[in-house]
C-alpha positions as CSV (number, residue, x, y, z in Angstrom):
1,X,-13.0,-6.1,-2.5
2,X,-11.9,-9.8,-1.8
3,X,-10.7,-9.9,-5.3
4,X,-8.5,-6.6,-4.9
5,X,-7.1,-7.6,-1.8
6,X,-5.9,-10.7,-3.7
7,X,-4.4,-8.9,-5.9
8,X,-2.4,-7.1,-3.4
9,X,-1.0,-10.0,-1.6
10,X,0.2,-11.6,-5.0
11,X,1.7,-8.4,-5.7
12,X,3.2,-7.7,-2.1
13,X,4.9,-11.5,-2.7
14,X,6.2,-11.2,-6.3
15,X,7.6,-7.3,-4.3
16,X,9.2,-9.4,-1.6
17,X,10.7,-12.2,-3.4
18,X,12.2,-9.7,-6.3
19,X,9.9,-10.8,-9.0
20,X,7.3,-8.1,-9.4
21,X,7.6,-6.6,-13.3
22,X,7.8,-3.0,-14.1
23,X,4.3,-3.3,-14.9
24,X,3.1,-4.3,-11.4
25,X,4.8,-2.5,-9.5
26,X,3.0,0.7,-10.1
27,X,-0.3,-0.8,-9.6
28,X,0.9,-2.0,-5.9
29,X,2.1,2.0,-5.6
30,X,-1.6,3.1,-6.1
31,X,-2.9,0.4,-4.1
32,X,-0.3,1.7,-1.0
33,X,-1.6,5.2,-1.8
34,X,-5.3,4.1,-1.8
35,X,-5.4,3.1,1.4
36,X,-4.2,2.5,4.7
37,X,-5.0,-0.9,5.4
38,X,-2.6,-2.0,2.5
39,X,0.1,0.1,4.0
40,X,-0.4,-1.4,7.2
41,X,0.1,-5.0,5.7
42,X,3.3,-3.1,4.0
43,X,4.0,-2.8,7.1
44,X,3.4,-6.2,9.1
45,X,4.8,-8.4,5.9
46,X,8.3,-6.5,5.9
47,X,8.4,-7.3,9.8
48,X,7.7,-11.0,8.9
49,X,10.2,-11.4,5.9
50,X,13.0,-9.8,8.2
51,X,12.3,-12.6,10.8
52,X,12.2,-14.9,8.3
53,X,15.6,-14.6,7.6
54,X,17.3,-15.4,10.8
55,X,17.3,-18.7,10.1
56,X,19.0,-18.2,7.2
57,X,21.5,-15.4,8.3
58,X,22.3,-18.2,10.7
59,X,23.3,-20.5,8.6
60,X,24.7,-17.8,6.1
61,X,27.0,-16.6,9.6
62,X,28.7,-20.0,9.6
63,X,29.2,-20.4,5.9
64,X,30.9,-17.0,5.5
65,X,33.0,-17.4,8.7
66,X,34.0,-21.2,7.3
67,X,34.8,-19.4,4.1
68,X,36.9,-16.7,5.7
69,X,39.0,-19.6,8.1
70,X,39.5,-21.6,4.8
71,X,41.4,-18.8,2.3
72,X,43.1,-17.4,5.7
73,X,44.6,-21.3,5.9
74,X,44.8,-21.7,2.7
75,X,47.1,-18.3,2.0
76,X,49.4,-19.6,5.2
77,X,48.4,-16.9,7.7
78,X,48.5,-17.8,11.3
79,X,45.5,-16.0,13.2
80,X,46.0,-15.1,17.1
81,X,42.6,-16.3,18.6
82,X,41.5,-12.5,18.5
83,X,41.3,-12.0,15.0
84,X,39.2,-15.7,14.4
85,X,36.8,-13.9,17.1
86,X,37.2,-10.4,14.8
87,X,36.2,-12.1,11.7
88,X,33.2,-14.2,13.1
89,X,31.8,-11.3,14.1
90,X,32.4,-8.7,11.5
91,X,30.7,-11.7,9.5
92,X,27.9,-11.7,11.5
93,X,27.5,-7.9,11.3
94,X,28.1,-7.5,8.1
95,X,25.3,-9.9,7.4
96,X,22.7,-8.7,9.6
97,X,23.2,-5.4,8.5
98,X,22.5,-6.2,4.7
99,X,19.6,-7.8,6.4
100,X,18.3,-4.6,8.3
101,X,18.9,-2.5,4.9
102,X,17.1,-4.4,3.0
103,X,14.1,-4.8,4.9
104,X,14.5,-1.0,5.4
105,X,14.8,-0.4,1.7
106,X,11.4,-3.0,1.6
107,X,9.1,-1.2,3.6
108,X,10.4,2.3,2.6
109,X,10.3,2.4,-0.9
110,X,6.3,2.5,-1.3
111,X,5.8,4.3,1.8
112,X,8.4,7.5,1.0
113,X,6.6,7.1,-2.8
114,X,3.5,7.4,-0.4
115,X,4.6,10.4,1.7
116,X,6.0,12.1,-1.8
117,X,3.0,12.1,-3.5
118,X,0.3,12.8,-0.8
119,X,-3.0,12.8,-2.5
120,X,-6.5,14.2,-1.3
121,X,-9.5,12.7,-2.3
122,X,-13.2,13.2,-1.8
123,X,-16.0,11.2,-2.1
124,X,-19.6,12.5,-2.9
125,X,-22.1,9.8,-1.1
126,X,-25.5,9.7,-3.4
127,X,-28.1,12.1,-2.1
128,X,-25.4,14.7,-0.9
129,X,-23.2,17.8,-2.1
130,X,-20.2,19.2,-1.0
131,X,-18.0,22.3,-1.2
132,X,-14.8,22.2,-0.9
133,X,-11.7,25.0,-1.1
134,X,-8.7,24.0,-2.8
135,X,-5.1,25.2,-1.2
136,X,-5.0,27.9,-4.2
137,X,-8.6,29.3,-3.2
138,X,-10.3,28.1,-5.9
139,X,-13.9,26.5,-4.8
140,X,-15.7,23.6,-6.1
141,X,-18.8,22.4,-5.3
142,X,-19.3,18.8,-5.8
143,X,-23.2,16.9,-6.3
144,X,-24.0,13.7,-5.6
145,X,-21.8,10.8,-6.3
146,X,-18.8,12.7,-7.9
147,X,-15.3,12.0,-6.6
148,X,-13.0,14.4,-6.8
149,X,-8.8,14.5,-5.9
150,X,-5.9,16.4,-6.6
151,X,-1.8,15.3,-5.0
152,X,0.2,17.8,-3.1
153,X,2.0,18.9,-6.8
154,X,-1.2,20.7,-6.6
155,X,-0.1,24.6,-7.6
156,X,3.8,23.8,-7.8
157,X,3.7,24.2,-11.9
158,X,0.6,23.7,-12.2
159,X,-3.0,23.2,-10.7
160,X,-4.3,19.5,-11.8
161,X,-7.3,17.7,-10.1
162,X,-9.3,14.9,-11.9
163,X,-13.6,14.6,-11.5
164,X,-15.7,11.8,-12.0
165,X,-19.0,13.3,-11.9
166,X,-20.5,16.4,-11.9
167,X,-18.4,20.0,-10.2
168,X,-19.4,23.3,-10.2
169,X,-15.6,25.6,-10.4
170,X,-15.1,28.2,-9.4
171,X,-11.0,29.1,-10.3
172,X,-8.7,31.7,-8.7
173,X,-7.1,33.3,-11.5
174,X,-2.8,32.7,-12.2
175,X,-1.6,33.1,-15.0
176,X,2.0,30.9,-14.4
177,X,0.0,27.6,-13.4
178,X,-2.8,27.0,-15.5
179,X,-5.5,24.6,-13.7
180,X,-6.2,21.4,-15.4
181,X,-9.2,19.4,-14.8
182,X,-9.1,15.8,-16.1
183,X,-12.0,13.8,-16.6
184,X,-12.7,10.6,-18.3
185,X,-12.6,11.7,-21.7
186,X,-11.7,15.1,-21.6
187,X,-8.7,17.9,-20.3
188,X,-10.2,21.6,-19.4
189,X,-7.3,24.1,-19.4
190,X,-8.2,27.1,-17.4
191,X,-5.8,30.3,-16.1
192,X,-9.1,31.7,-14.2
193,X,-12.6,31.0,-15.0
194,X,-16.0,29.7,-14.1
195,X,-17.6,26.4,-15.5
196,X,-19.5,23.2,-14.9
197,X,-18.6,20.0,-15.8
198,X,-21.1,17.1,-16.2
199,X,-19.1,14.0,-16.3
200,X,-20.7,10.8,-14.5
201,X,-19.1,7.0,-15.9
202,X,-22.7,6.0,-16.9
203,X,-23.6,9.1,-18.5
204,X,-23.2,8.4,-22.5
205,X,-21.5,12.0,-22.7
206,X,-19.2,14.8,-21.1
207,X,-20.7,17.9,-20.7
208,X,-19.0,21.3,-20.3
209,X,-20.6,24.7,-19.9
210,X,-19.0,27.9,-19.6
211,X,-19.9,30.6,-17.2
212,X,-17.5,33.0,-17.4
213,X,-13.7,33.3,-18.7
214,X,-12.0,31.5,-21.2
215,X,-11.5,27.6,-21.5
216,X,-9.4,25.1,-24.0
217,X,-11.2,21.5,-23.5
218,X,-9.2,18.8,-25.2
219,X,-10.0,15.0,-25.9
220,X,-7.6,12.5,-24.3
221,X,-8.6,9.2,-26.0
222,X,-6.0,7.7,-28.4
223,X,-8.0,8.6,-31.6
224,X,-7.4,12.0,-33.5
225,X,-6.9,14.8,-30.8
226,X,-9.7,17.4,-30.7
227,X,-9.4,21.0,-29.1
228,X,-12.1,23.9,-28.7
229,X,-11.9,27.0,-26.9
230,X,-15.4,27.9,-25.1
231,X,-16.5,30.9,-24.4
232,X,-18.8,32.5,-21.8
233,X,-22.3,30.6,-22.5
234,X,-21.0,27.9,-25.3
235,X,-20.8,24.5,-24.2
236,X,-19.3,21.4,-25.2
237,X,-20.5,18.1,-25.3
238,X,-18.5,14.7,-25.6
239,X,-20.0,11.7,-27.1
240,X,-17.6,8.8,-25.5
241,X,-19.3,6.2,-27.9
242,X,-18.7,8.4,-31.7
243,X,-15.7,10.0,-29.6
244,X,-16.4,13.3,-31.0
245,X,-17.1,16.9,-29.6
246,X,-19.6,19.3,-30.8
247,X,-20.0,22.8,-29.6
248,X,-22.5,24.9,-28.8
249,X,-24.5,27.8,-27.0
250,X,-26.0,27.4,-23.8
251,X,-27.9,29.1,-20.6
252,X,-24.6,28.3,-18.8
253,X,-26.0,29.4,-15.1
254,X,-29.0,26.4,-15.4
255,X,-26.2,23.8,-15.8
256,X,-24.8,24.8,-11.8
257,X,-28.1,25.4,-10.7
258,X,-27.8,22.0,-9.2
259,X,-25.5,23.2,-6.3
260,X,-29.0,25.6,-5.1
261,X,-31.1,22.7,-5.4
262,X,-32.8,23.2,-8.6
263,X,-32.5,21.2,-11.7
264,X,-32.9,22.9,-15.0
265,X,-34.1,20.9,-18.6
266,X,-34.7,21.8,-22.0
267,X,-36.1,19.0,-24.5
268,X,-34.3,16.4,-21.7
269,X,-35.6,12.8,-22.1
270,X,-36.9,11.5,-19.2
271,X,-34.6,8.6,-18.5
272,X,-31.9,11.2,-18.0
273,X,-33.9,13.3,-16.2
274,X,-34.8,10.1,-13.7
275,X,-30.8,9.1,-13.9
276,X,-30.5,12.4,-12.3
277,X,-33.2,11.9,-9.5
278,X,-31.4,8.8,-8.4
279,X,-28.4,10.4,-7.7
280,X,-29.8,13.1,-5.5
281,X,-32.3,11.0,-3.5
282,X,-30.3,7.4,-4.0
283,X,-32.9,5.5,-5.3
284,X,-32.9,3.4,-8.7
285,X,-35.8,3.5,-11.6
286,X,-36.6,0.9,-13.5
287,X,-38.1,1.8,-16.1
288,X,-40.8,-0.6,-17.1
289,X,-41.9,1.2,-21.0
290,X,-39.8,2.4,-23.7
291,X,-42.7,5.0,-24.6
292,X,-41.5,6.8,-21.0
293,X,-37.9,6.7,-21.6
294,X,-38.2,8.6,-24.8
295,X,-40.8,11.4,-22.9
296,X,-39.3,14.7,-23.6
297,X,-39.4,17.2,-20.4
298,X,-38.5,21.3,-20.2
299,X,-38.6,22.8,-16.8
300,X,-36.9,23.2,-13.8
301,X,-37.2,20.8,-10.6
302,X,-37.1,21.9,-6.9
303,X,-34.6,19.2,-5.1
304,X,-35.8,20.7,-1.9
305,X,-39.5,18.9,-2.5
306,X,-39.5,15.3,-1.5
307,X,-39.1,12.3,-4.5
308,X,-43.2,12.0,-4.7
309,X,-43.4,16.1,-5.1
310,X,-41.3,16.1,-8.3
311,X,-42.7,12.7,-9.8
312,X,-46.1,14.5,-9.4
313,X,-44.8,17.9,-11.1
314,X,-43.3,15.9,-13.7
315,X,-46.0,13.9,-14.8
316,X,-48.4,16.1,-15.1
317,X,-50.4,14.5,-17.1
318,X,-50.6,11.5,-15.3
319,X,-49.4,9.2,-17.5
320,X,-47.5,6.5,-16.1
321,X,-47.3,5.0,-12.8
322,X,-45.2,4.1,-9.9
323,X,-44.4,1.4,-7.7
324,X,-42.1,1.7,-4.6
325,X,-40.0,-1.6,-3.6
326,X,-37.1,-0.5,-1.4
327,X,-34.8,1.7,-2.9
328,X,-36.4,0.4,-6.5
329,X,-38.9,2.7,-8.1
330,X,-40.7,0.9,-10.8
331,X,-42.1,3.1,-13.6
332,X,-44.7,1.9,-15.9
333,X,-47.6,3.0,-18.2
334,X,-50.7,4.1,-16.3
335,X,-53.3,1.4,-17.2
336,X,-56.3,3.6,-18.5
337,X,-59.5,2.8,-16.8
């Protein structure tokens, strides 16, 4: 955080004093649009840099008003006392208000950006869900740790939000403005549908499963473009490392089973499994034996038991053991007695 806020205040300066680059200057737009506090310095710095010129339009007040008395005696014209007093003044206004435009033109540039593009964003805290409707009906329900946002061009032409994590949608159906979702890797082009999409940073792929409708999910990296259309139970999955796409058939209603509280695995490794135990009860594994990462589980998990419940269910067998420190749950080999 200290090192963003640094950022900000060089770029506010290099702003202010006319040297920020066309490349800066839309990173200090999204930093204004992130949040409030950096508006409010916006805000406070464009007060300070106005005052800061007085001393300056002072001095600037006598120069021009020398200038003006100097080509007036210089061209041979005689003043009345009036007009000395007209021109001192109209020098003074004409200074102060280059001064007041410019400050105005300061502080309003990024905040009328701001107002234009209006953006709603929420935040998934680990261990909770949400549902949320957006302004075209459509519902999405969101698990734990996902982030999800859309800007008020929301359902103008067309009907873009971006996800980071994992959403369960839910689309109303228009035919003149498709709904886009944009993920990390991936674009899913929708007109009306239902699908999940399974698309944490950590996670080493992008998952999409298809419930009902039709769906075009494209690749967005900068390598060779790839496009498949998914039908109702076929799924694709994304590998961001080979940065390639396979498709497949799938039991499309277990992948949103999540948003009932159940959990739903076929042939899953457990250290995937755990990753997504940590998210919904906010805990981190360490996992202490390569033998456990690579244990295969099928099954489905009740999220409404407590943490101990489904260690239990899944370790049936009793094969490794845990260890509680904190928010740290430490997994290791039983030691056979």
């Amino acid at each position: 955080m200290q090192s963003e806020n640094t950022t900000f205040e060089k770029l506010i300066i290099d702003y202010l004093s006319g040297n920020i680059s066309d490349t800066d200057e839309p990173i200090l737009l999204n930093l204004l649009k992130s949040d409030e506090k950096y508006r409010e310095q916006l805000r406070e710095l464009a007060k300070t840099r106005a005052i800061s010129f007085v001393p300056i339009l002072e001095k600037a007040k006598q120069s021009n008003y020398n200038q003006l008395k100097k080509q007036l005696i210089l061209s041979g014209t005689k003043k009345p006392v009036f007009i000395s007093q007209f021109l001192r003044i109209a020098a003074i206004f004409v200074l102060a208000l280059t001064t007041g435009v410019s400050a105005y033109f300061l502080y309003s540039k990024f905040i009328n950006a701001q107002d234009q593009l209006m953006i709603s964003q929420t935040i998934v805290p680990l261990g909770s869900q949400s549902k949320i409707v957006l302004p075209d009906g459509s519902v999405v329900w969101l698990n734990s740790g996902s982030e999800f946002k859309y800007d008020n061009t929301f359902g103008k032409k067309e009907r873009r939000v971006t996800l980071v994590g994992e959403a369960y949608f839910e689309v109303t159906k228009d035919k003149t403005k498709p709904f886009l979702v944009t993920t990390d890797n991936l674009e899913i082009k929708v007109l009306g549908t239902t699908f999940n999409v399974n698309s944490y940073l950590e996670n080493e792929t992008v998952k999409v499963d298809l419930l009902e409708g039709k769906v075009d999910v494209t690749t967005t990296n900068d390598e060779l473009t790839d496009k498949r259309t998914l039908m109702p139970n076929e799924m694709i999955v994304y590998n961001k490392k080979s940065k390639k796409m396979t498709k497949g058939t799938s039991d499309a209603a277990k992948s949103a089973q999540w948003k009932t509280g159940k959990l739903s695995f076929e042939n899953e490794s457990m250290e995937n499994i755990l990753h997504n135990l940590e998210r919904k009860f906010d805990v981190r594994f360490v996992i202490e034996s390569k033998k456990i990462k690579s244990e295969i589980f099928s099954g489905s998990l009740n999220l409404n038991q407590s943490l101990n419940e489904i260690l239990d269910y899944i370790d049936v067998d009793k094969k490794f053991e845990r260890i509680y420190d904190g928010r740290n749950v430490h997994i290791k080999d039983r030691i056979k007695k």
